[in-house]
C-alpha positions as CSV (number, residue, x, y, z in Angstrom):
1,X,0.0,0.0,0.0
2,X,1.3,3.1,-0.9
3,X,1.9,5.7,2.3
4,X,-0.3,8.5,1.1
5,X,-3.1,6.0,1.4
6,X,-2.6,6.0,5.3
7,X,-3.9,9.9,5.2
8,X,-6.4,11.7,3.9
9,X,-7.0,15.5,3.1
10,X,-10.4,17.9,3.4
11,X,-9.6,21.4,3.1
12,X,-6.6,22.5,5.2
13,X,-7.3,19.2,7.3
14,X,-4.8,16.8,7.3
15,X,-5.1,13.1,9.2
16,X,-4.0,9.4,9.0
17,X,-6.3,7.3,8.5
18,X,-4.6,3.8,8.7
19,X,-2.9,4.7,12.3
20,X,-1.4,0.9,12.9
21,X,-0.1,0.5,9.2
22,X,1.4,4.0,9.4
23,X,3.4,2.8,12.9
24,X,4.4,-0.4,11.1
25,X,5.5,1.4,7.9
26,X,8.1,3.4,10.6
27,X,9.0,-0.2,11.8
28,X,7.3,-0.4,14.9
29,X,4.4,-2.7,16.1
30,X,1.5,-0.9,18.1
31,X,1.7,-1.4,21.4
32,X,-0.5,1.2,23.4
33,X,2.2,1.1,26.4
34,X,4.5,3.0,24.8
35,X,2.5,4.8,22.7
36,X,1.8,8.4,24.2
37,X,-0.6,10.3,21.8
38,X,0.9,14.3,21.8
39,X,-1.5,17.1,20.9
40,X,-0.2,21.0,20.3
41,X,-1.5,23.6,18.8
42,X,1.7,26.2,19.3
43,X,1.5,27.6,15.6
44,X,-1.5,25.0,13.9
45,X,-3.4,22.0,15.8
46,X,-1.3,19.1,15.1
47,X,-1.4,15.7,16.4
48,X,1.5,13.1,16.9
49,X,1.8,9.6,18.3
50,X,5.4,9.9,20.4
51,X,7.7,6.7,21.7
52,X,7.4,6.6,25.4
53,X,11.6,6.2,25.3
54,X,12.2,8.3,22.0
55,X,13.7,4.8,20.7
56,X,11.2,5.1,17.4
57,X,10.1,8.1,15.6
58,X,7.6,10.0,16.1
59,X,4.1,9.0,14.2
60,X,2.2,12.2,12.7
61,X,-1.7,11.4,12.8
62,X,-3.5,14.9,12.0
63,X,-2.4,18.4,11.2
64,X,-4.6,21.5,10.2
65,X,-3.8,24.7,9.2
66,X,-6.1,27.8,9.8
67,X,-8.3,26.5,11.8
68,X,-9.2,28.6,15.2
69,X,-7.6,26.9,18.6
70,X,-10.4,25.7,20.1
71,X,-12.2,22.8,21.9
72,X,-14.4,21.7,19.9
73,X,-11.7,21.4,16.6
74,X,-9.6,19.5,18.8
75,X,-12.6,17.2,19.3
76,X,-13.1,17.0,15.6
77,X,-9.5,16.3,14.8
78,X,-9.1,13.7,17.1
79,X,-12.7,12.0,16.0
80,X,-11.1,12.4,12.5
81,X,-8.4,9.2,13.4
82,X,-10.2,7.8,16.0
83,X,-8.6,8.5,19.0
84,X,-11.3,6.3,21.6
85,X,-10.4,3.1,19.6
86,X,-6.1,3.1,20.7
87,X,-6.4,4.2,24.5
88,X,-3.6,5.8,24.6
89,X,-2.0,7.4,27.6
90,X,-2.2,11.8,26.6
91,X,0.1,14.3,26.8
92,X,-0.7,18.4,25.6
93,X,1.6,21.9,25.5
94,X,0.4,24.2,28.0
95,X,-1.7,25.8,25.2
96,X,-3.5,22.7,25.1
97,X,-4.2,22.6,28.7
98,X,-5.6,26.2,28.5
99,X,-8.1,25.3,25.9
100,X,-9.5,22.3,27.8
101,X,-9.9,24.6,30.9
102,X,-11.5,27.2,29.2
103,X,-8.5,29.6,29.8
104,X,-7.6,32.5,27.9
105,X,-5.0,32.2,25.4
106,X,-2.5,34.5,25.2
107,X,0.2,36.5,26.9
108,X,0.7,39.1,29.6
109,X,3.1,42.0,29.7
């Protein structure tokens, strides 16, 4: 199978769609202990599956430019790949945790 069929693209929205043959095309078997799914949204909401000991690369699963930072896209992007069916363990930037708490975004002087 070629790689670009493990992603698929609508609009500016950017997400794999074939998560476990994308981790075994980067030579790795899934295993969701050491799997810790990474969400950021420092410049464009992006999502990443990371190595829990940095042995592997890391596995993008969704990117979207222009899109606002909020809640409910980071829902949508995450529904996009399927997030509920790996269980993996979550880790977020700080912007990240801001969103899910309803925090203002941004920076003081």
């Amino acid at each position: 199978m070629n790689s670009m069929n493990f992603f698929t693209q609508e609009n500016d929205l950017v997400f794999c769609n074939e998560v476990c043959c994308v981790i075994e095309a980067v030579g790795q078997q899934h295993n969701r202990n050491w799997c810790h799914f990474f969400f950021d949204s420092s410049n464009n909401l992006k999502a990443a599956l990371l190595h829990e000991w940095n042995k592997f690369p890391s596995v993008p699963l969704a990117h979207v430019a222009n899109m606002k930072k909020s809640l409910e896209n980071m829902k949508r992007l995450v529904a996009k790949f399927q997030y509920e069916n790996y269980d993996w363990n979550f880790g977020v930037g700080l912007e990240v945790i801001a969103l899910l708490f309803d925090l203002q975004l941004g920076y003081t002087k």
